[in-house]
DRENDREN-335374 format. One record per residue (C-alpha): x, y, z; residue in three letters. Coordinates in steps of 0.25 Angstrom, whole numbers, plus 5000, padded with zeros to 4 digits. Each point is the difference from the previous one (the first is absolute). Last residue first. Layout:
XYZAla...
***
This chain:
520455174818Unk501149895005Unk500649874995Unk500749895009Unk500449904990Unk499549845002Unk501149904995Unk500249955012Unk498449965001Unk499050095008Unk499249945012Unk498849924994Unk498550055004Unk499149895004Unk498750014992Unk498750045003Unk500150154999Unk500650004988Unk499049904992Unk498950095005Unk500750134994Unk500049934987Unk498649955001Unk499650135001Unk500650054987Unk499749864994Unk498450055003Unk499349945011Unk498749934998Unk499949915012Unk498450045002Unk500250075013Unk501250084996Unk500950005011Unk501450074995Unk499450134993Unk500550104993Unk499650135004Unk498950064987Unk500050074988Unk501349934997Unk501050104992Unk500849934989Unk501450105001Unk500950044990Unk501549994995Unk500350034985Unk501449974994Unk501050064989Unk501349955000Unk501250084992Unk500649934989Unk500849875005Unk501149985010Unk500650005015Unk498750035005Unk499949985014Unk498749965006Unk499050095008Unk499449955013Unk499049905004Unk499349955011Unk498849915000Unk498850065008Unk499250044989Unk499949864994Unk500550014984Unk499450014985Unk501249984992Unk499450084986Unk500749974987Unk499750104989Unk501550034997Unk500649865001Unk500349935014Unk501350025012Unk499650015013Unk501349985008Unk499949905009Unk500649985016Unk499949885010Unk500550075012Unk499850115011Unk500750045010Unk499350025015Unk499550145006Unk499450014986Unk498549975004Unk500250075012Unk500750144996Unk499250004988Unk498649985005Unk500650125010Unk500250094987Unk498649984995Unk499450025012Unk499449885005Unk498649975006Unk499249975011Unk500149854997Unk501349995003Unk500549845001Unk499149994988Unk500850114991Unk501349925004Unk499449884995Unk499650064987Unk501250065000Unk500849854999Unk499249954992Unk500150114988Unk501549975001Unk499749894992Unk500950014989Unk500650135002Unk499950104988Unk501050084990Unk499150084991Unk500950004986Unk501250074996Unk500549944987Unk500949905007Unk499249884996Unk499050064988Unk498850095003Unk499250044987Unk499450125000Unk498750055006Unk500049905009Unk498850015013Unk500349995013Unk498649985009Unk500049985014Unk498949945005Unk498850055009Unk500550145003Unk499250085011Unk499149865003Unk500949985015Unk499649875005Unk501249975009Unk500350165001Unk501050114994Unk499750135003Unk500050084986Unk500550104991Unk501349925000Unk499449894992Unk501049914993Unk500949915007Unk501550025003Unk501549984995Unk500750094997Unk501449975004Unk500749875000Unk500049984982Unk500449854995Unk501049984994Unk501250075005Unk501050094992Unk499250134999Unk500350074988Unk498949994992Unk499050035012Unk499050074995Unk500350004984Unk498850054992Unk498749985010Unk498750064998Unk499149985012Unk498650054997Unk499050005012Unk498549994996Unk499549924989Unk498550014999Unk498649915002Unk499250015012Unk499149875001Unk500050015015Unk500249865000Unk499349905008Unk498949974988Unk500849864997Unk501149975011Unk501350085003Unk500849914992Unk498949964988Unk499650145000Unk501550064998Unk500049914989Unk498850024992Unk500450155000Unk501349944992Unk499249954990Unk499250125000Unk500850094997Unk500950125005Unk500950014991Unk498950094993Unk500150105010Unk501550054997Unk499650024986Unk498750075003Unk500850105012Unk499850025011Unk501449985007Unk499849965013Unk501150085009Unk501449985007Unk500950004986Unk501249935006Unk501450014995Unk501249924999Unk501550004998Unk499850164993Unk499850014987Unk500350124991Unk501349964995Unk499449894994Unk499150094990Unk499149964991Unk499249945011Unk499950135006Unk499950045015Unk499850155002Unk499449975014Unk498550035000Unk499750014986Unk501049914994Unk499749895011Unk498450014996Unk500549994984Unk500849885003Unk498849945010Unk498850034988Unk501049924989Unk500249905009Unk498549974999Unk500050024986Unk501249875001Unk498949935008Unk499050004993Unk500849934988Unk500649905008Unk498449965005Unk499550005014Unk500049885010Unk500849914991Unk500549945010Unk499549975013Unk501249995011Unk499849955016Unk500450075014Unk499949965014Unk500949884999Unk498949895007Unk498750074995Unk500450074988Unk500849874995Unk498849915005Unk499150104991Unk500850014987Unk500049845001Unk498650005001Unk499950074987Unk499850144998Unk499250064990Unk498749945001Unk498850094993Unk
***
């Protein structure tokens, strides 16, 4: 089963992220909120009857295990990790991890586009070339995501730029030292990841990201996971196989890098 087309994939592999709609279902995703509302209300006293109860944003740090929750997980969009990361290289593990919930971060702020926070998943880990720890990143929708509403804030093509940074290290980074580097020049070329509840952007662990201001629209649920690789990516492969994951980082290593335009913001973690 084909799910993304070869446009998806060039978008993956020159922007670092690409969209597949329809991952899970409208309906599923609603019971899925359901679980995160009730989650908040435990650990925080947050209720979606109540306003007065909702801080600017909240993060539920744990998989919920829940049947609702699980069933999002399907297998179109398990077709889609694999085509990325390469048919039988995924680690197959299938559960939303980190819930960002997001009612109005950054209403006030007067500037587009947000200059704090800005990272890439995967502080549990030592960040390499070839590193199998996270594989993609993974954002799922659970609600809809308008212009404004408060989506994923990304850099197109930042994912190059850390992959040569990695290479130029091949000991390893710390997650805090890949940041220093990789953000030691501004960054540009910025799109908020908007899409309907049940949309899934698959996207290159290396691109950076940080959350958008949400100036309107009912509080914004999203999931961000991982897709393991059971084994180091690899950048020789005998028979040419690579992956579009590998033949991103590839890509990056072979071109010439462009200096930043007059447009480019300086942005920090």
């Amino acid at each position: 089963m084909k799910v993304l087309g070869a446009a998806e994939i060039a978008a993956f592999v020159e922007q670092g992220f690409c969209l597949l709609p329809g991952a899970f279902d409208g309906e599923a995703a609603r019971e899925a909120c359901g679980v995160v509302w009730r989650r908040m209300a435990e650990k925080r006293g947050i209720r979606e009857d109540d306003p007065a109860t909702w801080p600017a944003a909240y993060d539920i740090e744990e998989h919920l295990d829940h049947s609702a929750v699980r069933a999002t997980f399907t297998d179109r969009l398990a077709a889609g990790i694999e085509e990325l990361v390469g048919p039988g290289r995924w680690t197959g593990f299938r559960n939303w991890g980190l819930w960002p919930v997001n009612f109005y971060y950054g209403r006030a702020e007067t500037s587009l586009i947000p200059t704090t926070g800005w990272h890439i998943d995967g502080n549990w880990f030592t960040h390499t070339l070839d590193c199998p720890r996270q594989g993609l990143l993974v954002i799922g929708l659970f609600t809809d995501v308008a212009a404004g509403g408060g989506g994923t804030v990304v850099a197109v093509g930042s994912h190059r730029r850390t992959a040569r940074m990695l290479a130029a290290h091949p000991e390893g980074l710390t997650h805090r030292a890949l940041f220093d580097l990789v953000l030691a020049e501004p960054l540009e070329e910025f799109v908020e990841l908007t899409g309907a509840a049940g949309d899934v952007v698959l996207a290159h662990p290396f691109l950076f990201h940080t959350r958008g201001y949400k100036r309107k629209g009912p509080p914004r649920v999203i999931s961000n996971t991982e897709a393991p690789l059971r084994a180091p990516l690899c950048f020789a492969r005998p028979d040419g196989a690579y992956s579009p994951l590998e033949e991103s980082v590839r890509a990056a290593l072979t071109e010439e890098p462009k200096p930043p335009s007059s447009g480019a913001i300086r942005c920090r973690f």
